[in-house]
N, CA, C and O atoms as CSV, one atom per row, in Angstrom:
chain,resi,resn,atom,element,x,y,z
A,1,UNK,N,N,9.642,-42.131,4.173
A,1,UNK,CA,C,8.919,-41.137,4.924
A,1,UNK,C,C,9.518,-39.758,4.651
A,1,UNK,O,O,10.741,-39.698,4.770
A,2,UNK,N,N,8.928,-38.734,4.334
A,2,UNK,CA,C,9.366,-37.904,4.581
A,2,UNK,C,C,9.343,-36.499,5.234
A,2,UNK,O,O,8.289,-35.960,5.574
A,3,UNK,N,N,10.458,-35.985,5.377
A,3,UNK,CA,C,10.849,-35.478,7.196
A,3,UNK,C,C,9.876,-33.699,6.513
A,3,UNK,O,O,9.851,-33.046,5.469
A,4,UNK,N,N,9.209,-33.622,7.978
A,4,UNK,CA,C,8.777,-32.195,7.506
A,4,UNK,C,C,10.008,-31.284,7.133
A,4,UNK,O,O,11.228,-31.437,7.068
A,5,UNK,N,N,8.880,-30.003,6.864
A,5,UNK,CA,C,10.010,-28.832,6.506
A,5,UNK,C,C,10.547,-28.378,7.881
A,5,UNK,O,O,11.680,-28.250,8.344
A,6,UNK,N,N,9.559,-28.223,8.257
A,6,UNK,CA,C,9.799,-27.237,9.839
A,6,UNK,C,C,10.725,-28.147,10.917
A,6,UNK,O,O,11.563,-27.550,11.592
A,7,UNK,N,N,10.603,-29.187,11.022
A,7,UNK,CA,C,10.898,-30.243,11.628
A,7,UNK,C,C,13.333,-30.154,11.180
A,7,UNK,O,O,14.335,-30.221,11.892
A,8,UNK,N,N,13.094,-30.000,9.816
A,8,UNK,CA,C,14.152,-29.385,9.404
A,8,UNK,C,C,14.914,-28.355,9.188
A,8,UNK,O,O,15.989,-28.044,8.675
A,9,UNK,N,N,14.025,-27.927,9.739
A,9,UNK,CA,C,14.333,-25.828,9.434
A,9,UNK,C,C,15.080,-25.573,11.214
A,9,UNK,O,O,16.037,-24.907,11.610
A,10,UNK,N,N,14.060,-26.489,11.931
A,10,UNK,CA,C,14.348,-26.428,13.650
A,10,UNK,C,C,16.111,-27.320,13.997
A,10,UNK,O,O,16.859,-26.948,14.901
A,11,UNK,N,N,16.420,-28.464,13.061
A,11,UNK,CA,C,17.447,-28.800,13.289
A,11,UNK,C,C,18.513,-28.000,12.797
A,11,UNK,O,O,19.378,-27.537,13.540
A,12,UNK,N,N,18.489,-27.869,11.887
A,12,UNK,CA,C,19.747,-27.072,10.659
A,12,UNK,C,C,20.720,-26.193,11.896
A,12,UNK,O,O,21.929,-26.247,11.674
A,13,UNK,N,N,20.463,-25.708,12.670
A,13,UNK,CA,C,21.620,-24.772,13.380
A,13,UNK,C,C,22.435,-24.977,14.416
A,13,UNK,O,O,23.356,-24.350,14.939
A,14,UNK,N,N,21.696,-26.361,14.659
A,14,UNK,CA,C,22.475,-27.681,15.180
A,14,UNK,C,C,23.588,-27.964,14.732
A,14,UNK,O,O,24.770,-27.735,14.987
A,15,UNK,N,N,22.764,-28.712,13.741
A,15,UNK,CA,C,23.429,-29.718,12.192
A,15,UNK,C,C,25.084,-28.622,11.569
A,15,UNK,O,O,26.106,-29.243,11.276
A,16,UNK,N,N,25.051,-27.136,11.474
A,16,UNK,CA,C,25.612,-26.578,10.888
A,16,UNK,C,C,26.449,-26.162,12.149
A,16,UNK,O,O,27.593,-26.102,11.700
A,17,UNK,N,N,26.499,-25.865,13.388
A,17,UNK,CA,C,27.068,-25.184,14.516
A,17,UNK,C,C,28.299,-26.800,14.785
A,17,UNK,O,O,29.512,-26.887,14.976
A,18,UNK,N,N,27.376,-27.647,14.686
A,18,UNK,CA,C,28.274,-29.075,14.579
A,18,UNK,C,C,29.246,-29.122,14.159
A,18,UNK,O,O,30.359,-29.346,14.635
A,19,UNK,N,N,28.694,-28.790,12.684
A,19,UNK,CA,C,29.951,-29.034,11.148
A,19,UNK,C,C,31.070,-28.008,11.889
A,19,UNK,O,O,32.258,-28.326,11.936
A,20,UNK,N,N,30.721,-27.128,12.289
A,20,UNK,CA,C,31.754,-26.128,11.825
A,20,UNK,C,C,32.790,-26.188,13.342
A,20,UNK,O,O,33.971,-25.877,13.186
A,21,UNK,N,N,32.386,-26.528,14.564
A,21,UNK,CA,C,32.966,-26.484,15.804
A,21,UNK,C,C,34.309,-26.989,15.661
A,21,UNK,O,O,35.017,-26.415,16.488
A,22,UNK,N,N,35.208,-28.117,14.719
A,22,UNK,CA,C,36.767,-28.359,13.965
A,22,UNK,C,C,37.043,-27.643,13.383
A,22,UNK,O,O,38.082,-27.102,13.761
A,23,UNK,N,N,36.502,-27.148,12.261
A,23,UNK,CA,C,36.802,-26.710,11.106
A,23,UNK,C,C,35.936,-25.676,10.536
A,23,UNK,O,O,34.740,-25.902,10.352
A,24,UNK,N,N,36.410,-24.694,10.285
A,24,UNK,CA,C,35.271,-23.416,9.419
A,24,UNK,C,C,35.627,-24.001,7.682
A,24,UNK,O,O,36.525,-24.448,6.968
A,25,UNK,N,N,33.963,-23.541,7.696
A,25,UNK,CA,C,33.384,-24.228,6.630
A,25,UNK,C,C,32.771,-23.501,5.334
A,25,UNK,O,O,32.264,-22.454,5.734
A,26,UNK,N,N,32.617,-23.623,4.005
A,26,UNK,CA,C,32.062,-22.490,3.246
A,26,UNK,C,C,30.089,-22.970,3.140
A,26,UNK,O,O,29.748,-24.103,3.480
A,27,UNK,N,N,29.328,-22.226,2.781
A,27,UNK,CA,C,28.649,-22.332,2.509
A,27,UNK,C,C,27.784,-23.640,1.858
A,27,UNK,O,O,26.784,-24.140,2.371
A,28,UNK,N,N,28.580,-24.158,0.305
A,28,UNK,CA,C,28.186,-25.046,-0.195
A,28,UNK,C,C,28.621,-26.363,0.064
A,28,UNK,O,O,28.047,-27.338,-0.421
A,29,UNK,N,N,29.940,-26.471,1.056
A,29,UNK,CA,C,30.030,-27.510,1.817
A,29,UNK,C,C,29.530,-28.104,2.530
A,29,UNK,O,O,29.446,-29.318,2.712
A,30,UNK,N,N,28.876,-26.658,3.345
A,30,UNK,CA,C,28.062,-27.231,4.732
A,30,UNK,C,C,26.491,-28.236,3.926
A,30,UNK,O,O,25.846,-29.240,4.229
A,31,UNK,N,N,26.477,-27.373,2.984
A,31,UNK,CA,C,24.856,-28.133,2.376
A,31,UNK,C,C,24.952,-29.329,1.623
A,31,UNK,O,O,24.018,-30.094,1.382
A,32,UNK,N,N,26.343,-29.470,1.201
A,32,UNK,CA,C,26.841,-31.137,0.784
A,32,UNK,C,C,26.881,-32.042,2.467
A,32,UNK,O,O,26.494,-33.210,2.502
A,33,UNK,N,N,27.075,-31.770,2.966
A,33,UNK,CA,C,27.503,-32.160,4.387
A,33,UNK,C,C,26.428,-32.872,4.927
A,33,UNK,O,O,26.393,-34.064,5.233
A,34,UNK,N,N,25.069,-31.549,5.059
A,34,UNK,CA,C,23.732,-31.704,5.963
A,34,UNK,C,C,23.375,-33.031,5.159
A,34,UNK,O,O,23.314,-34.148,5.671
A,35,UNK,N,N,23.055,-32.610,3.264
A,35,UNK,CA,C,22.398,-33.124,2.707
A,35,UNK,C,C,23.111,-34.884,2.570
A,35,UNK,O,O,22.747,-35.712,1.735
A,36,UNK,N,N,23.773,-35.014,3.232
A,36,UNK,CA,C,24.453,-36.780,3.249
A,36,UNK,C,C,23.657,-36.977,4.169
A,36,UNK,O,O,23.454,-38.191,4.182
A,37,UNK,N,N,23.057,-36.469,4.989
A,37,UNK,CA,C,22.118,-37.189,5.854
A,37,UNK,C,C,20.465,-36.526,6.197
A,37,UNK,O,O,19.474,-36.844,6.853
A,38,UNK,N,N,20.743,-35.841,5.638
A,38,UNK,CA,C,19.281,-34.657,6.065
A,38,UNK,C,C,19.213,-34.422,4.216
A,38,UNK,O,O,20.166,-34.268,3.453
A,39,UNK,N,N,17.819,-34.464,3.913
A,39,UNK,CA,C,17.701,-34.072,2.397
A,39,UNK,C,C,17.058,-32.366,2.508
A,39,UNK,O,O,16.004,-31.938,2.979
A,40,UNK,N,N,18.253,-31.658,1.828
A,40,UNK,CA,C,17.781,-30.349,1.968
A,40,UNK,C,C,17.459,-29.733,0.992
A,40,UNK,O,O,17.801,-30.335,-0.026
A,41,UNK,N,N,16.714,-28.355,0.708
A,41,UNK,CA,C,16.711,-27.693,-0.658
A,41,UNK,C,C,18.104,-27.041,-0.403
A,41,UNK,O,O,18.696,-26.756,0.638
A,42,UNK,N,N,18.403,-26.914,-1.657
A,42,UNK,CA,C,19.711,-25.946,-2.458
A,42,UNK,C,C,20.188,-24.639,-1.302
A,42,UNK,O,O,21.213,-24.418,-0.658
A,43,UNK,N,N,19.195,-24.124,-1.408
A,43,UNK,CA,C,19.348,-22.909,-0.259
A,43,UNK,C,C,18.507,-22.454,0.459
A,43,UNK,O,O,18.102,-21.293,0.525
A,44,UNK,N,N,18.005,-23.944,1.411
A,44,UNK,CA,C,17.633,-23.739,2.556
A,44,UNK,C,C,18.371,-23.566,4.231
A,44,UNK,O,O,17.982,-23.332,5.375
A,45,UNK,N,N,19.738,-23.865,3.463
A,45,UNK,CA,C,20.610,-23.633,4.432
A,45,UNK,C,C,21.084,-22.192,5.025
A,45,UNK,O,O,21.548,-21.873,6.120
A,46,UNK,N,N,20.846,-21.625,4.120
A,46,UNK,CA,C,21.479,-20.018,3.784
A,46,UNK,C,C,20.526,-19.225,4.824
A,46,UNK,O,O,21.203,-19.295,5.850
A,47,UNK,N,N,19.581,-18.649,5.097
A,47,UNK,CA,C,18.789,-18.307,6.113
A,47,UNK,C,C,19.011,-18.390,7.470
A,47,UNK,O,O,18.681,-17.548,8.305
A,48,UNK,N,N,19.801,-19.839,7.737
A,48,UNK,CA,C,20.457,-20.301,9.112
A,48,UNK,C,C,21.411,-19.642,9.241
A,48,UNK,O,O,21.474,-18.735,10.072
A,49,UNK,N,N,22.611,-20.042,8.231
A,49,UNK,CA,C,23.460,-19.411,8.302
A,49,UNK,C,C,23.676,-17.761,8.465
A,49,UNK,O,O,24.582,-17.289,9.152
A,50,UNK,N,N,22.767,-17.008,7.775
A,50,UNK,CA,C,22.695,-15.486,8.330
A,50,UNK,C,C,22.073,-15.373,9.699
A,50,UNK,O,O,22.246,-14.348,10.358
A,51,UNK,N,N,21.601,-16.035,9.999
A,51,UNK,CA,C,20.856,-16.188,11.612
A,51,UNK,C,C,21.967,-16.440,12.645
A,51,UNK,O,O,21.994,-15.928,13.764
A,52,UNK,N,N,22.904,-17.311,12.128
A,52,UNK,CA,C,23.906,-17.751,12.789
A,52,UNK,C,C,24.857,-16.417,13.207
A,52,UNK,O,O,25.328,-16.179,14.320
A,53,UNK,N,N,24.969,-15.751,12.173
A,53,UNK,CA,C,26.091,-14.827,11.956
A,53,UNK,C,C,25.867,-13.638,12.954
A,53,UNK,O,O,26.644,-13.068,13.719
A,54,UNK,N,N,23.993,-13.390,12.569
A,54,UNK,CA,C,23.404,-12.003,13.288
A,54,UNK,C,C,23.606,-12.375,15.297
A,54,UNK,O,O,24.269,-11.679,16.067
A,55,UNK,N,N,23.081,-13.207,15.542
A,55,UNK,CA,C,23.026,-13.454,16.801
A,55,UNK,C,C,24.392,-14.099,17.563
A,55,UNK,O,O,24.544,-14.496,18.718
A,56,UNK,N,N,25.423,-14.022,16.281
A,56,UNK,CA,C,27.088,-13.932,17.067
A,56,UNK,C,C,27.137,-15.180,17.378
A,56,UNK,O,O,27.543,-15.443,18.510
A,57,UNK,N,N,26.718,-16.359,16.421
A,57,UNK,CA,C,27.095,-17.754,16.955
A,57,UNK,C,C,28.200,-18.197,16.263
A,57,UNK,O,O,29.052,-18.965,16.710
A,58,UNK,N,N,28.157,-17.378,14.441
A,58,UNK,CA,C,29.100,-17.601,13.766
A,58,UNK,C,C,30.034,-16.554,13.374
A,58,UNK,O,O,29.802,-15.633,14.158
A,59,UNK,N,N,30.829,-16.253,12.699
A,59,UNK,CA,C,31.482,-15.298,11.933
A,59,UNK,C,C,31.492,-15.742,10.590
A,59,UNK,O,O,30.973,-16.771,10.157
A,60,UNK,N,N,32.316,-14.625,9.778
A,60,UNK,CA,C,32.577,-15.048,8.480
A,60,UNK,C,C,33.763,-14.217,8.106
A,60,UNK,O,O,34.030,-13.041,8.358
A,61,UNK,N,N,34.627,-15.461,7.206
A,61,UNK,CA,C,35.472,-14.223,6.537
A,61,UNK,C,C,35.593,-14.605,5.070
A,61,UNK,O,O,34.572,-15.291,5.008
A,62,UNK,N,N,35.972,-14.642,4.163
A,62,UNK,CA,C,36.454,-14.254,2.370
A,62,UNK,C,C,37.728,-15.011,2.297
A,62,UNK,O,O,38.672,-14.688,3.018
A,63,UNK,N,N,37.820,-16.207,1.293
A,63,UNK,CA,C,39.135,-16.756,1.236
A,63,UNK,C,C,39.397,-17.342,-0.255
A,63,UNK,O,O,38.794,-18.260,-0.810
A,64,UNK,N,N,40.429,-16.579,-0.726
A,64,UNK,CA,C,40.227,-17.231,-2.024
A,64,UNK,C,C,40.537,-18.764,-2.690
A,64,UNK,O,O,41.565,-19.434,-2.592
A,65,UNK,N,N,39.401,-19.043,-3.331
A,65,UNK,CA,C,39.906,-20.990,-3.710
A,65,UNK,C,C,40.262,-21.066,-4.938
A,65,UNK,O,O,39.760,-20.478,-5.897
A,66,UNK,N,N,41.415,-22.025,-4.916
A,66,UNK,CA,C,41.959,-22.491,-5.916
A,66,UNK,C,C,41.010,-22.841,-7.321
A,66,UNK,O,O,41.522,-22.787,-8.439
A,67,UNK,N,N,39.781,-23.150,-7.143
A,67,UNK,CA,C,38.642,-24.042,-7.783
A,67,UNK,C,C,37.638,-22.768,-8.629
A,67,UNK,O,O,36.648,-23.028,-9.313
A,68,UNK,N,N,38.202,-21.354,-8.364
A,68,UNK,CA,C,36.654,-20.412,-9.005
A,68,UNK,C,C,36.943,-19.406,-7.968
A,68,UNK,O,O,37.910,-19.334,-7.210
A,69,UNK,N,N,36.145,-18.818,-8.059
A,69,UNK,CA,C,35.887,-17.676,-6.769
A,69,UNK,C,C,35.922,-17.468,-5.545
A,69,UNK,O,O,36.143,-18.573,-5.050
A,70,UNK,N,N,35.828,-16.609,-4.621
A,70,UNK,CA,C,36.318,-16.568,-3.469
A,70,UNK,C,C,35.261,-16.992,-2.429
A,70,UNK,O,O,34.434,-16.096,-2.256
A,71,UNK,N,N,35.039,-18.128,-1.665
A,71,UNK,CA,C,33.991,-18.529,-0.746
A,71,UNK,C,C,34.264,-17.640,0.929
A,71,UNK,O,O,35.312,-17.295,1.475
A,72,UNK,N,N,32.836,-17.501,1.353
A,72,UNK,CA,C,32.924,-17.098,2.207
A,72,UNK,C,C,32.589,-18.493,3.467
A,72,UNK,O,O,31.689,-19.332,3.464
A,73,UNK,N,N,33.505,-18.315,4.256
A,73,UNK,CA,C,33.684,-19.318,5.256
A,73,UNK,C,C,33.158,-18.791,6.549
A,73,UNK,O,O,33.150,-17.621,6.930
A,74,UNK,N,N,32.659,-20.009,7.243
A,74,UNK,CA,C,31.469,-20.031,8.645
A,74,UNK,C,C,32.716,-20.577,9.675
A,74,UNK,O,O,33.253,-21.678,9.555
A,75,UNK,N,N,33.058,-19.565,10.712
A,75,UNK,CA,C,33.700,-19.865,11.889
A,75,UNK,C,C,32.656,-19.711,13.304
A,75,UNK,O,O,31.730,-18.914,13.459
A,76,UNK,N,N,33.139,-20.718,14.206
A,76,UNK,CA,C,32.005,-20.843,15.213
A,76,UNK,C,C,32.728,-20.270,16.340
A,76,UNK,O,O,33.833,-20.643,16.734
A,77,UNK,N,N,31.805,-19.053,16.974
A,77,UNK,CA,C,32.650,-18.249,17.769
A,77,UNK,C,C,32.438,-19.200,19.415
A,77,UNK,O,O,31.880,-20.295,19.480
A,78,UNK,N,N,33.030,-18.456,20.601
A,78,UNK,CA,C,32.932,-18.788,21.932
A,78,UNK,C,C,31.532,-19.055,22.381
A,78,UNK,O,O,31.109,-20.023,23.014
A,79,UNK,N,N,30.732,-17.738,21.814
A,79,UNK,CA,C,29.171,-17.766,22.427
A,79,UNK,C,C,28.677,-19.059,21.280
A,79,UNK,O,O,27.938,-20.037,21.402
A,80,UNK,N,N,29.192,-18.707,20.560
A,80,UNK,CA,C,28.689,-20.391,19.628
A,80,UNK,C,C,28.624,-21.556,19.853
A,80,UNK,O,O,27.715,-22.336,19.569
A,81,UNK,N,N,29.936,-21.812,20.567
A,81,UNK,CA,C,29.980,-23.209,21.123
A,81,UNK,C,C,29.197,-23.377,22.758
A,81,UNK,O,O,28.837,-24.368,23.394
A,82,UNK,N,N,29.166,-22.338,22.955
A,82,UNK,CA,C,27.982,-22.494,24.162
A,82,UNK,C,C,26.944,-22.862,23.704
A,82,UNK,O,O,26.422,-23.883,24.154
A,83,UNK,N,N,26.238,-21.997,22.485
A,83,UNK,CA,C,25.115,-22.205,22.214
A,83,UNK,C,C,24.654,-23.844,21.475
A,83,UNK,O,O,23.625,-24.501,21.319
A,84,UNK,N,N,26.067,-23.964,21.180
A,84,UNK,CA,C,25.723,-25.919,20.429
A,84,UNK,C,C,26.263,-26.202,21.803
A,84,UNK,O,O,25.479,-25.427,22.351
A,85,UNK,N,N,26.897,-26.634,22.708
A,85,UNK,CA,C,26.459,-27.251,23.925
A,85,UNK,C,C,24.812,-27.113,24.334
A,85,UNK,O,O,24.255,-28.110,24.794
A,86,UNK,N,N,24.560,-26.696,24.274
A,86,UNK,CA,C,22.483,-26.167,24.535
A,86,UNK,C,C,21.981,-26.767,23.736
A,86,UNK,O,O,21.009,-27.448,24.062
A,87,UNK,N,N,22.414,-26.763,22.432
A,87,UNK,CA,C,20.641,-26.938,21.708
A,87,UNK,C,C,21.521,-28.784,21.827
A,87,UNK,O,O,20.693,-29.684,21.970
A,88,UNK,N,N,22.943,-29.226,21.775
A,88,UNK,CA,C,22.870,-30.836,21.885
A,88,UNK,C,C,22.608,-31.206,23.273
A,88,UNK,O,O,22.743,-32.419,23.431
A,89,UNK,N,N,22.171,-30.369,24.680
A,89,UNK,CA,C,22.098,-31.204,25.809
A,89,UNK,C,C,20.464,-31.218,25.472
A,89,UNK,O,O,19.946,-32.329,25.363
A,90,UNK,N,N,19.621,-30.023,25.300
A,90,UNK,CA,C,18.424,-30.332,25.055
A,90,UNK,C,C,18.052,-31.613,23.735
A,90,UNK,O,O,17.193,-32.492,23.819
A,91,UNK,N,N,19.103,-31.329,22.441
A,91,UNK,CA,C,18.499,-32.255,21.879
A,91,UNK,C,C,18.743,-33.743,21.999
A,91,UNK,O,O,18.028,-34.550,21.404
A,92,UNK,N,N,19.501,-34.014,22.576
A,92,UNK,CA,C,19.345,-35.540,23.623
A,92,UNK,C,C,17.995,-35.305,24.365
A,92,UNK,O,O,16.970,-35.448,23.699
A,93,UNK,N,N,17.896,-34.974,25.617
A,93,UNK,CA,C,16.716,-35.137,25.848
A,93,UNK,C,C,15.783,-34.818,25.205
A,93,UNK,O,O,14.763,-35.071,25.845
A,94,UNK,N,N,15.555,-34.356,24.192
A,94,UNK,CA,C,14.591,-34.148,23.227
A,94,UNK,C,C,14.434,-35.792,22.802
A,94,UNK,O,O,13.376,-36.361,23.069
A,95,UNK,N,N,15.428,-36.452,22.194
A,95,UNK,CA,C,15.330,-38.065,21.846
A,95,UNK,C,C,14.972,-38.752,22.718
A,95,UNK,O,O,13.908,-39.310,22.452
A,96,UNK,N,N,15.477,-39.042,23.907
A,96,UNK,CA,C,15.267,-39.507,25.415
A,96,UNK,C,C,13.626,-39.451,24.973
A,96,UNK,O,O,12.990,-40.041,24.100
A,97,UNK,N,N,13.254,-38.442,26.015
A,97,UNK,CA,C,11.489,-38.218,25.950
A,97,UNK,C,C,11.195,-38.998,24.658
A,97,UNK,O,O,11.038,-40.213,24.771
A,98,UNK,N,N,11.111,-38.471,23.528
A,98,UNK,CA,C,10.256,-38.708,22.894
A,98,UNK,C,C,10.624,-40.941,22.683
A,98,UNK,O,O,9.667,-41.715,22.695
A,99,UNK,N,N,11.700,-41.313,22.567
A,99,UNK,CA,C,11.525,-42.648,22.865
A,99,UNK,C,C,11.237,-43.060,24.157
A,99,UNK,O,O,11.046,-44.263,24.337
A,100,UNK,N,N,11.187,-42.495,24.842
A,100,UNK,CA,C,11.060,-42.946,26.720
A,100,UNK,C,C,8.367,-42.871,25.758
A,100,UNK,O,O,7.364,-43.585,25.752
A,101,UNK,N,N,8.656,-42.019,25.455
A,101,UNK,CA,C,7.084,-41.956,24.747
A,101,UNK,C,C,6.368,-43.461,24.413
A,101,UNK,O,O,5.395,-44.066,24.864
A,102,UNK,N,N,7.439,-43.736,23.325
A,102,UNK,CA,C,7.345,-44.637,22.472
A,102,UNK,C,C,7.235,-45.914,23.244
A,102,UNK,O,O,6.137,-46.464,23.163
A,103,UNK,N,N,7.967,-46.382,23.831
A,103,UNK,CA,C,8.256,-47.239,24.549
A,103,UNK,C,C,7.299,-47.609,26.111
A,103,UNK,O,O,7.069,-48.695,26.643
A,104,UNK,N,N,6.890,-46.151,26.527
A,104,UNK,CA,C,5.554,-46.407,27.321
A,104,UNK,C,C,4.019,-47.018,26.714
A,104,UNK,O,O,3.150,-47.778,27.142
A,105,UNK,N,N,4.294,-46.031,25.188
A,105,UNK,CA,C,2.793,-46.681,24.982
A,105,UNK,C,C,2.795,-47.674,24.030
A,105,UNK,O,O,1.810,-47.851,23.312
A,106,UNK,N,N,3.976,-48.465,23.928
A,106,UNK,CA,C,4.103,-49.752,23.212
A,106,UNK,C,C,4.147,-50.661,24.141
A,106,UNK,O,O,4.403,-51.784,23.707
A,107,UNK,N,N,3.984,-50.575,25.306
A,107,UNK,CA,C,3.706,-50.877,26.725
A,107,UNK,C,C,2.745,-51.222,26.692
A,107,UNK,O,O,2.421,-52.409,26.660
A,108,UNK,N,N,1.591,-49.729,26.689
A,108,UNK,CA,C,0.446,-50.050,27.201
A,108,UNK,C,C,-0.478,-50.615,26.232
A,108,UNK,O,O,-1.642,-50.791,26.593
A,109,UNK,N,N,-0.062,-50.981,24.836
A,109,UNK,CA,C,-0.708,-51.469,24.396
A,109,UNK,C,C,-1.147,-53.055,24.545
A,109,UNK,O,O,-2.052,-53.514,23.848
């Protein structure tokens, strides 16, 4: 089956506010990360991530790697981790409902 776009575009800041709440993370990690369980494009992640940054959920700073060039790394600020407390209490009940759904009208059938 496969998962809409939008359907994926709506999780990603979840999925990425997650990753990063231990550990700050670079860019192409986070999209190795999603994509072990979520199939993503290349840089569909990147959009979130500036979204993240503008509305102060994430930061960023410049660190140089041993491996090539210098990655810029995703830290999850205070208002951040508020904001992933929110979108995971809603997105439980988001699952809840929609199987509490399932399960009524596999009922009434």
């Amino acid at each position: 089956m496969r998962t809409s776009i939008q359907f994926k575009k709506g999780v990603l800041e979840l999925c990425v506010l997650y990753l990063v709440q231990e550990k700050d993370r670079y860019g192409y990690e986070l999209t190795q990360k999603v994509n072990k369980h979520i199939e993503i494009a290349e840089g569909a992640l990147y959009p979130s991530l500036r979204r993240l940054v503008k509305d102060g959920y994430c930061s960023t700073y410049t660190q140089d790697s041993p491996d090539g060039p210098s990655r810029k790394y995703y830290h999850i600020t205070n208002l951040g981790r508020e904001y992933l407390d929110e979108l995971l209490t809603e997105w439980d009940k988001f699952v809840v409902d929609v199987n509490n759904l399932r399960e009524e009208e596999d009922r009434d059938e």
